[in-house]
N, C-alpha and C positions, 0 to 999 in steps of 0.2 A: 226649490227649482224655479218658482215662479219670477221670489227676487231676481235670480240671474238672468232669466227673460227681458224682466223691465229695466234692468240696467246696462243691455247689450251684451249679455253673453246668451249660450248656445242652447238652448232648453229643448228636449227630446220631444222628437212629433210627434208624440200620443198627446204631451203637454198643452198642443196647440189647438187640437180637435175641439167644433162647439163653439160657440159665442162665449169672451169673457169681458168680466166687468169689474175694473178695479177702484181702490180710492187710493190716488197717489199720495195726495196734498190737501188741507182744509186749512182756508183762512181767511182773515179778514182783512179783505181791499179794499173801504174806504169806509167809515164812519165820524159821523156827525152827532151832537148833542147840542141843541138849545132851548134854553129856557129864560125867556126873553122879556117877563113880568115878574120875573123873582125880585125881592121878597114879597111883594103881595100878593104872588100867585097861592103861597100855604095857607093864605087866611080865606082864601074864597072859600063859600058854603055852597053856591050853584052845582048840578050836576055835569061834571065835564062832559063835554062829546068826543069820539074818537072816531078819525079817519085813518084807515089803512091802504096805503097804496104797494101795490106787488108787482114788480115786475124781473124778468130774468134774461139773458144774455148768454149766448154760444158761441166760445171760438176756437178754431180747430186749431191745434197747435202742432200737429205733425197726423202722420197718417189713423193711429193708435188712440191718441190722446185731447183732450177736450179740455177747456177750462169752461164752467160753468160758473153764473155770478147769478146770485137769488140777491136781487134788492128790496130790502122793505124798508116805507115812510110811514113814520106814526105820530100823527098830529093832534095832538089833544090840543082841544078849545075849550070858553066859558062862554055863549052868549057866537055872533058871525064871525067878532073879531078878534076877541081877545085869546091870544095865544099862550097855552099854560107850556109847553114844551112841542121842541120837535126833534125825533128822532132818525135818523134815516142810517142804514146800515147795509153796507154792498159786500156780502156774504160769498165768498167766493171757493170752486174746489176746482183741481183737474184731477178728470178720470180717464181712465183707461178702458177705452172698448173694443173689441177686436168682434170679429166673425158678427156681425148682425146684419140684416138684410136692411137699405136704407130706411122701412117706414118702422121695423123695431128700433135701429137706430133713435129715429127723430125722437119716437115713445119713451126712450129712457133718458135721454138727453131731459124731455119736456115733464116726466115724472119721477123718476125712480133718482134722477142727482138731485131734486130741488126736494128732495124728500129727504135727504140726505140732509141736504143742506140747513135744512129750515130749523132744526131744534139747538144748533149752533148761533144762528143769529137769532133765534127766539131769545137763548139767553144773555146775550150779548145787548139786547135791548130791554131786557129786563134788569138787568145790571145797572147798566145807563139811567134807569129811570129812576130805581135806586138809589145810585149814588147824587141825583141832583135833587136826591132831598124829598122824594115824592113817595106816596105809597109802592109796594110792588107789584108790579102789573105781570101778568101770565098773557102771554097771547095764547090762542084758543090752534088746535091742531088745524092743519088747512089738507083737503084733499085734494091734489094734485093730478088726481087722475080724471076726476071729475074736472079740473079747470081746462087741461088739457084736452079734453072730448068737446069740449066747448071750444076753445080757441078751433081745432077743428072743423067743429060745423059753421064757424064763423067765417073761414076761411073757404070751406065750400059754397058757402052761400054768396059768396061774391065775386063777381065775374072775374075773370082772370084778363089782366092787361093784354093789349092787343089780339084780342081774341074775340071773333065774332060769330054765335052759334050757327047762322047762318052758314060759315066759313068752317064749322066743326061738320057740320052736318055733310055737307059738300066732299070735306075728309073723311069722315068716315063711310060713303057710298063707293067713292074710288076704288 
């Protein structure tokens, strides 16, 4: 029944009752691989470093549905400058979400798709790193609900444009 929902046919009102949350589509919309000191980069004996950059993207594609993009950069070095590989992977899905109140909304959008998402481009980067000749690399699980409660308070903690508490205060005595 659900199928026929999400492809525009008529799905019984009991069907519709309640918040739902689908995975339409998972894929991948843009990757990159370099390794940009090969072949000398096999023989180095120094301890690489690794930076991980994470960032994610929401765009509403219709009333229902969402495209969600989990991007991650994995930058391995030897030393400030020397570049062993760089990996960057835009990990993308659209979901389906119906009946949620806008702040659960935003909560699954900011947790429960990039959670989704992430062990698809974990592997996708570990593939990559793989195949360009390098040990295998596992990235480590991330919690997303925790990053999320943060972007949050971070977001609370900073005043909001054109807004002046004196001017809030004034508002809310009226």
């Amino acid at each position: 029944m659900s199928d026929q929902a999400l492809n525009g046919g008529a799905a019984p009102a009991e069907a519709n009752t309640g918040p739902q949350f689908s995975v339409e589509k998972i894929y991948v919309k843009d990757v990159s691989y370099e390794a940009p000191n090969s072949p000398q980069a096999f023989n180095e004996q120094e301890q690489p470093q690794l930076q991980m950059n994470l960032n994610q993207r929401v765009q509403r594609l219709n009333e229902n549905a969402y495209e969600v993009v989990l991007g991650i950069t994995l930058t391995c070095k030897i030393g400030e400058d020397k570049t062993i590989y760089v990996v960057e992977v835009q990990q993308a899905g659209v979901f389906g979400l119906a009946g949620f109140d806008e702040q659960t909304l935003d909560a699954m959008l900011g947790t429960h798709c990039p959670t989704v998402l992430y062990p698809y481009a974990r592997q996708t980067i570990g593939d990559l790193i793989s195949a360009g000749g390098f040990p295998p690399f596992l990235l480590q699980p991330i919690n997303f609900e925790a990053l999320y409660a943060e972007g949050l308070r971070q977001r609370a903690a900073q005043p909001q444009p054109g807004t002046d508490p004196a001017d809030g205060e004034a508002a809310g005595n009226a």
